[in-house]
C-alpha positions in Angstrom: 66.1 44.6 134.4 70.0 43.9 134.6 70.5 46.5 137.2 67.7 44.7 139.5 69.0 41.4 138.8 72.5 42.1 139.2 71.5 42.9 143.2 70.7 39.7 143.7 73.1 36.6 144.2 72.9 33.2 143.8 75.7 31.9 145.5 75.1 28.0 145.9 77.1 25.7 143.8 75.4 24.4 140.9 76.1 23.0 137.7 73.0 24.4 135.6 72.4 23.0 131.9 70.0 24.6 129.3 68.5 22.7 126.9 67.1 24.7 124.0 64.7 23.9 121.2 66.1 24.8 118.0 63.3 24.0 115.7 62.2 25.1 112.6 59.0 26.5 114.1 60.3 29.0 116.0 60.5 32.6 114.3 64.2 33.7 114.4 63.6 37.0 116.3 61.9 34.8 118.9 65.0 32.4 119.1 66.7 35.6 119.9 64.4 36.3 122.4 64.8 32.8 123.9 68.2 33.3 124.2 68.0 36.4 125.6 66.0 35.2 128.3 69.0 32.8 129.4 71.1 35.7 129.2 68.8 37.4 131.7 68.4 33.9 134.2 72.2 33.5 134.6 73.3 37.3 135.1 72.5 37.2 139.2 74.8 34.1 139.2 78.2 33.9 140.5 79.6 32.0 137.6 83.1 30.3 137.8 84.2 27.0 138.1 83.8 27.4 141.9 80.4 28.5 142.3 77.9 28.1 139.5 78.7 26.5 136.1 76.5 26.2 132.7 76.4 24.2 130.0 73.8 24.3 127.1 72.9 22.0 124.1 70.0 23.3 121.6 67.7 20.4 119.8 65.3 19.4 116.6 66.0 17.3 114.3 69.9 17.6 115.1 71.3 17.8 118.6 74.2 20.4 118.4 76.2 20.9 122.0 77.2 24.6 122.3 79.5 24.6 125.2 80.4 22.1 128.6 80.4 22.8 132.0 83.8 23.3 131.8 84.0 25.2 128.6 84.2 28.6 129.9 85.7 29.5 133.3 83.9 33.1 133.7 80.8 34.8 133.7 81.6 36.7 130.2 82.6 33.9 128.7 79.6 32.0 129.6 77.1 35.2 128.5 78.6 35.7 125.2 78.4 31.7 124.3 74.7 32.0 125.9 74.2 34.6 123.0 76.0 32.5 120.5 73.7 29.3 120.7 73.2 28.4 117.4 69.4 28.2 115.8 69.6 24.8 113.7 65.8 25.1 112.5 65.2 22.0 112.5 62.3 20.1 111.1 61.8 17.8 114.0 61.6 18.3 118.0 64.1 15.5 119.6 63.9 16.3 122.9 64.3 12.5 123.8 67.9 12.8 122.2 68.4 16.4 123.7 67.6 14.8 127.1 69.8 11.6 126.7 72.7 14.0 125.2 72.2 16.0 128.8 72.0 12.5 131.0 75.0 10.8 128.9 77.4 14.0 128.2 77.0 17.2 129.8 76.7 15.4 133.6 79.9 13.6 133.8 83.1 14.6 135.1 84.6 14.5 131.9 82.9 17.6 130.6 82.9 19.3 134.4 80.2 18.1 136.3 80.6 18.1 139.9 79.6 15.4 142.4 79.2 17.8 145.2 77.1 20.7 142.9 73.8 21.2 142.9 72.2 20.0 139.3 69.5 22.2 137.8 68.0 22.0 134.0 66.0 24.4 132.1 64.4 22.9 128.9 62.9 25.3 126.8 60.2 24.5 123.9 57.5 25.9 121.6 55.8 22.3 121.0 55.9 19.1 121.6 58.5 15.9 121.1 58.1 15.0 117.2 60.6 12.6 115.6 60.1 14.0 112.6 61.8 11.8 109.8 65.0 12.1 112.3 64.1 8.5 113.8 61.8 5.3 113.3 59.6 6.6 116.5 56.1 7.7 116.0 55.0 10.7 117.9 53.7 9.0 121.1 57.2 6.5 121.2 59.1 9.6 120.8 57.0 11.4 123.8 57.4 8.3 125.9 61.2 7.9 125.2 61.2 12.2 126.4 59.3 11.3 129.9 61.9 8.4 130.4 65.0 10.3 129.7 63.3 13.1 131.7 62.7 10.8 134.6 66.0 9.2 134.2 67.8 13.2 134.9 65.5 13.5 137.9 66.7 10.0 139.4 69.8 11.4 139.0 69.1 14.3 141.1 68.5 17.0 138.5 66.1 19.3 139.4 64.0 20.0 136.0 62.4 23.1 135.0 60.7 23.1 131.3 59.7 26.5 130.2 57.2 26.1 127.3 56.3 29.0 124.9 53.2 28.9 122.7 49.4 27.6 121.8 50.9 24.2 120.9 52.8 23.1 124.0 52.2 20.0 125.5 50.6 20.6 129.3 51.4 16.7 129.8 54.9 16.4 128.6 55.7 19.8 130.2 54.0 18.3 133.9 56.4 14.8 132.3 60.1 16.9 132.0 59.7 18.9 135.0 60.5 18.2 138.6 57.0 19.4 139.6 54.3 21.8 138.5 55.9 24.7 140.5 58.5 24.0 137.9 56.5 24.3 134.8 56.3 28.0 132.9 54.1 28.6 130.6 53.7 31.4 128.5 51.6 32.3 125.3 54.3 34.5 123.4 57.8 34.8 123.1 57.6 38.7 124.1 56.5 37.3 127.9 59.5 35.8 128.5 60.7 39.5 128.4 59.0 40.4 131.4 60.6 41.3 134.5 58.1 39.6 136.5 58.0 36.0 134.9 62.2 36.6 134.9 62.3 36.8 138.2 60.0 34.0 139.0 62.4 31.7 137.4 65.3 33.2 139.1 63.6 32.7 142.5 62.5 29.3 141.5 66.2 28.5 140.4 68.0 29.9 143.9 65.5 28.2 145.7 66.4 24.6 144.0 69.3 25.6 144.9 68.8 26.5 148.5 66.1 23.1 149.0 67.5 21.0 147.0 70.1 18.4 149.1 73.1 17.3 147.2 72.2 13.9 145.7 74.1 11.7 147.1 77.1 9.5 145.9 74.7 7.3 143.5 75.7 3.9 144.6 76.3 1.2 141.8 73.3 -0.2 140.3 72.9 -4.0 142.1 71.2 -6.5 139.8 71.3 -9.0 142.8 67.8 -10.2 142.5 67.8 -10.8 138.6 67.7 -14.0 137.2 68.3 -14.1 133.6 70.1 -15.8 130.4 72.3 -12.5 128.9 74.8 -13.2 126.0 76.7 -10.5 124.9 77.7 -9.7 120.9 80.7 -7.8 120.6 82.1 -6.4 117.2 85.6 -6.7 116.5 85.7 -5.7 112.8 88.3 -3.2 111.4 87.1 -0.4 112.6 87.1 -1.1 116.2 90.7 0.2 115.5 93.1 -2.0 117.7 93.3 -4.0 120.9 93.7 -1.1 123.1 90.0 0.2 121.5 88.7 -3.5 121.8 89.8 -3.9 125.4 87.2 -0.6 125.7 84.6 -2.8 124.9 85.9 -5.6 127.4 86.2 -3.1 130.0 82.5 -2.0 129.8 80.7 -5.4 129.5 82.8 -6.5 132.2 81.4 -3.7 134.6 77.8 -4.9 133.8 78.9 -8.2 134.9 80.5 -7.6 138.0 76.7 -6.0 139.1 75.0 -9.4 138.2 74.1 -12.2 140.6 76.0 -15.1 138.1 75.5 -18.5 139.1 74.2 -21.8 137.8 70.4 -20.7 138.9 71.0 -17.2 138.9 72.0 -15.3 135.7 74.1 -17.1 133.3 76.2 -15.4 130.7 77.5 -16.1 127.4 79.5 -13.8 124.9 79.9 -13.9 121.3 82.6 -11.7 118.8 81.9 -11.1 115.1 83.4 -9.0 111.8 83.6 -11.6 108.9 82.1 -15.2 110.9 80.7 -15.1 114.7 82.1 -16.9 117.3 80.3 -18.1 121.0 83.4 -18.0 123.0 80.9 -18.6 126.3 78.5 -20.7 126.4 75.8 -19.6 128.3 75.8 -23.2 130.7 80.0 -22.0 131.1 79.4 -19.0 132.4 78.2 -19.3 135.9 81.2 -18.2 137.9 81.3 -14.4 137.9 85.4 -13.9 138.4 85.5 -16.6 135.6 83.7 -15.0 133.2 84.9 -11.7 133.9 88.6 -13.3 133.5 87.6 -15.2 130.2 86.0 -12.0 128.2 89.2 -9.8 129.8 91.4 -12.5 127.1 89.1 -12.1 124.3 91.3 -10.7 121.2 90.4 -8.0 118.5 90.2 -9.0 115.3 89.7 -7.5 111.8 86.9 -7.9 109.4 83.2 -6.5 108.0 80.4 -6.4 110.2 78.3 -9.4 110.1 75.5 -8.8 112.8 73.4 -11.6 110.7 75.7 -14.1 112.3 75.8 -12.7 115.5 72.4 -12.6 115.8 72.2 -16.3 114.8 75.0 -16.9 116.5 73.0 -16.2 119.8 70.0 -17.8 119.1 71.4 -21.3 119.2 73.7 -20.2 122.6 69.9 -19.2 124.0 68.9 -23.3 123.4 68.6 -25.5 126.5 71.7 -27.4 124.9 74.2 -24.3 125.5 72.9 -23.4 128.7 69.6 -21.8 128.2 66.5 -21.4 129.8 64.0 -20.5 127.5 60.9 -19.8 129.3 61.9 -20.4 132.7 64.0 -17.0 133.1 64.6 -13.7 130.9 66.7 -14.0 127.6 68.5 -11.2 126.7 70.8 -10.3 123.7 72.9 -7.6 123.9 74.7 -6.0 120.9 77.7 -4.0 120.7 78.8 -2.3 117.5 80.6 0.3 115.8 79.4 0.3 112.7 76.8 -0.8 110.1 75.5 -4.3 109.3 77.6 -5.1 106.4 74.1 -7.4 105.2 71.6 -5.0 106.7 68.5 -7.3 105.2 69.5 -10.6 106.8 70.4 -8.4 110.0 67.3 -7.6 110.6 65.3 -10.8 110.0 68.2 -12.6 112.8 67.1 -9.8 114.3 63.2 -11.0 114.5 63.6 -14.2 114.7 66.0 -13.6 118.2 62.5 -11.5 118.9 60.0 -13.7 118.3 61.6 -16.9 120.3 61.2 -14.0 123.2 65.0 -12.9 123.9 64.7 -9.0 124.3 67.6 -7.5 122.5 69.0 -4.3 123.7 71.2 -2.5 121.1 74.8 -0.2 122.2 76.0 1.9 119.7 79.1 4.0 119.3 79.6 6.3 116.2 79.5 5.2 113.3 76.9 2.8 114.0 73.4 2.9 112.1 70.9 4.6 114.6 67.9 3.9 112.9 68.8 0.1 112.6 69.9 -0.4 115.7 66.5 1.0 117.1 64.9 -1.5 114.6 66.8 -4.6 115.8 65.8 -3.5 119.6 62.9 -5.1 121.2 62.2 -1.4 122.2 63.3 2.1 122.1 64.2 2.8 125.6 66.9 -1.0 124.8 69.3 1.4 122.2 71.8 3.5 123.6 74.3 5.5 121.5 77.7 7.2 122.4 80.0 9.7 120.6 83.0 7.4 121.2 84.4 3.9 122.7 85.6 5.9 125.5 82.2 7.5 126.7 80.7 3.7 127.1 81.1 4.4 130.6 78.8 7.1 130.8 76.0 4.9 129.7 77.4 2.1 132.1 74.4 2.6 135.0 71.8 3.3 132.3 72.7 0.3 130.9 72.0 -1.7 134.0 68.8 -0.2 135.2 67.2 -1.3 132.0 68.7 -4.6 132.1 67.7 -5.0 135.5 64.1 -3.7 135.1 
C-alpha cells in the first residue's frame, strides 16, 4: 500500500488537522489501527512547512493536543508523532471541545497556520458526542454545541471530513461535522480502514479539496453595525490576574469587541464593571455612547488585587442594566459579559446573581481563561454556545471573532 501511495503527490499547500477520538470504547488494537490509517492518508503528502503541514489533537472526556502545525518541520517527524498519538480512553466523547480546541488553537498563526493554505480536517469517531460527566451538557446540548463548532470551522473555510467507524455512529452528526456527504466515511469495523480501496478514496477526496477548494479569503472583521443593544462588560482584576501588563490583556480584548459595535445614544450602549474583593461600574451604561470614549476610558482602567467576587459583579450589573444607568430594558438586548480567571470565591450567591441577571432577560455570555471554573461558568451562561474558554490571557484573541458573531447574532 506504501509503495502505491508513495506514487502519488499531493502537492497543494495545506494545513491539514486530525482530530481523533480517544475514548474509552475503542479497543486498543483498533486505536492502533486508527492511527495507522493517518499514517497511511499523509504518506503521498509533501510535508514541510512549505507545502503541506499537520497538526492533530485526540478527544473524550479530556482533550489532549499531540503536536501543532508548526511542531514538526518534516515528513518523519510528522509520521512518527502521527504514530505517537496518545489513546486517553476516555469515558466521555467531547467532540464539541475537540472542535472548539481546533477552531481556537491549532488555526491561528501562533501555532503555524497559514493564511494563504488550504485548511482540511479529518475527524475521526466510533460514536456519538456524549458529555459524559466531563460537562453540565446533556447529550442533545452537547451534540448541538458539536454541529456549531463544526459549522463555525467550515465558516472559516475548513473543509471537514468525519470518518466514522462502527454500529453506533451517528449518520446525523456525521452529515453535521462534515463539509458534505461526499465527505462522510463510514465504515462498520476498524479492519476496513485498512483497505487499500477506502485509503485511497480519502486520499483522492483530500487532493481534490485541495485542488477545488479556493483559498478562503482574508476573513474580514466581524461588523456588528446593525446591532442595537445594552452590553456591560465584568472584568476580574483579582490577584491572580497577575499584574497590569496581564490586566491590560483583558483591556485590549474588550476593547476590540468595542471598536466593531455601532455605540451611540440609540445604538448600543456600553458599560463596564471591575471586581476581586467589592465591584465597581466604572461606565455607566447612559456614559457610554461615544465609541473612542469608551474605548479611551476602559484603556485607563487599573488592576487591582483581591478574591473573586462574581456575586457582586453580577449584582453590580443588574442595577447598571435599570433605565436610571442608561438601560433599556425591553426596548433593546441586554447583555452581560463576564471575564474571569478564576473561581467565584462565593460560588452559591454567584450563581443565584447569576439567575436573577437571567430572569430580568439580560443574556449573559461567560469568557474564561484557565483557571477559571468551566462547569460554572457554563451554569451562569444563558446558554452553552455564550461560554468560551482559553488556555491563557494571551490566546483571548483567538476567540476575539467568535466572540462577536455570537454577540451579534
Amino acid at each position: 500500500v506504501a509503495g502505491y501511495l508513495c506514487q502519488r503527490k499531493c502537492l497543494k499547500k495545506a494545513d491539514i488537522a486530525f482530530v481523533v477520538d480517544s475514548s474509552s470504547s475503542i479497543w486498543p488494537p483498533n486505536f492502533d489501527t486508527q492511527v495507522h490509517f493517518l499514517y497511511d492518508i499523509l504518506s503521498p503528502f509533501d510535508i514541510s512547512p512549505t507545502k503541506t503541514q499537520v497538526a492533530a489533537v485526540s478527544y473524550s472526556n479530556v482533550i489532549r493536543p499531540q503536536f501543532q502545525f508548526n511542531t514538526y518541520k518534516d515528513k518523519t517527524g510528522v509520521l512518527g508523532a502521527t504514530q505517537n498519538i496518545i489513546h486517553t480512553k476516555g469515558d466521555a466523547t467531547r467532540t464539541y471541545k475537540a472542535l472548539e480546541y481546533m477552531n481556537d488553537q491549532i488555526f491561528t498563526s501562533q501555532n503555524g497556520a497559514r493564511n494563504d493554505a488550504i485548511k482540511i480536517a479529518v475527524v475521526t469517531t466510533d460514536g456519538e458526542t456524549n458529555p459524559g460527566g466531563a460537562d453540565s451538557y446533556t447529550k442533545e446540548e452537547g451534540k448541538e454545541m458539536t454541529l456549531l463548532q463544526a459549522q463555525r470551522a467550515k465558516d472559516n473555510g475548513v473543509y471537514v471530513f468525519a470518518v466514522g467507524v462502527g454500529k453506533k455512529v451517528n449518520d446525523q452528526e456525521l452529515l453535521g461535522i462534515a463539509s458534505g456527504p461526499e465527505s462522510v466515511i463510514k465504515v462498520d469495523t476498524y479492519e476496513e480502514l485498512r483497505e487499500n480501496e477506502l485509503q485511497d478514496k480519502l486520499i483522492d477526496l483530500t487532493c481534490e479539496a485541495g485542488e477545488n477548494t479556493p483559498l478562503p479569503p482574508v476573513t474580514p472583521n466581524v461588523q456588528c453595525e446593525k446591532k442595537k443593544a445594552d452590553i456591560i462588560f465584568a472584568l476580574d482584576q483579582s490577584t491572580s490576574i497577575g499584574s497590569q501588563k496581564n490586566f491590560s490583556i483583558e483591556l485590549d480584548f474588550v476593547n476590540y469587541l468595542i471598536k466593531k459595535l455601532a455605540v451611540a445614544s440609540d445604538e448600543t450602549r456600553i458599560g463596564a464593571v471591575v471586581f476581586s474583593d467589592d465591584s465597581e461600574r466604572r461606565l455607566e451604561l447612559r456614559d457610554g455612547i461615544n465609541r473612542d470614549s469608551v474605548v479611551d476610558t476602559i484603556h485607563k482602567f487599573k488592576w487591582g488585587t483581591g478574591n473573586t467576587y462574581m456575586d457582586k459583579a453580577f449584582a453590580d450589573m443588574r442595577e447598571g442594566f435599570l433605565p436610571a444607568k442608561g438601560g433599556r430594558p425591553g426596548l433593546v438586548p441586554q447583555i452581560a459579559v463576564l471575564l474571569t480567571d478564576g473561581s467565584a470565591t462565593d460560588p452559591y450567591t454567584a450563581e443565584s446573581e447569576a439567575n436573577k441577571l437571567k430572569n430580568n432577560g439580560v443574556e449573559i455570555f461567560a469568557i474564561g481563561v484557565k483557571g477559571a471554573d468551566r462547569n460554572a461558568l457554563e451554569t451562569y451562561a444563558s446558554r452553552p454556545r455564550n461560554v468560551f474558554f482559553v488556555d491563557e490571557l494571551i490566546a483571548l484573541n483567538t476567540i476575539s471573532d467568535a466572540v462577536l458573531t455570537e454577540l451579534c447574532a
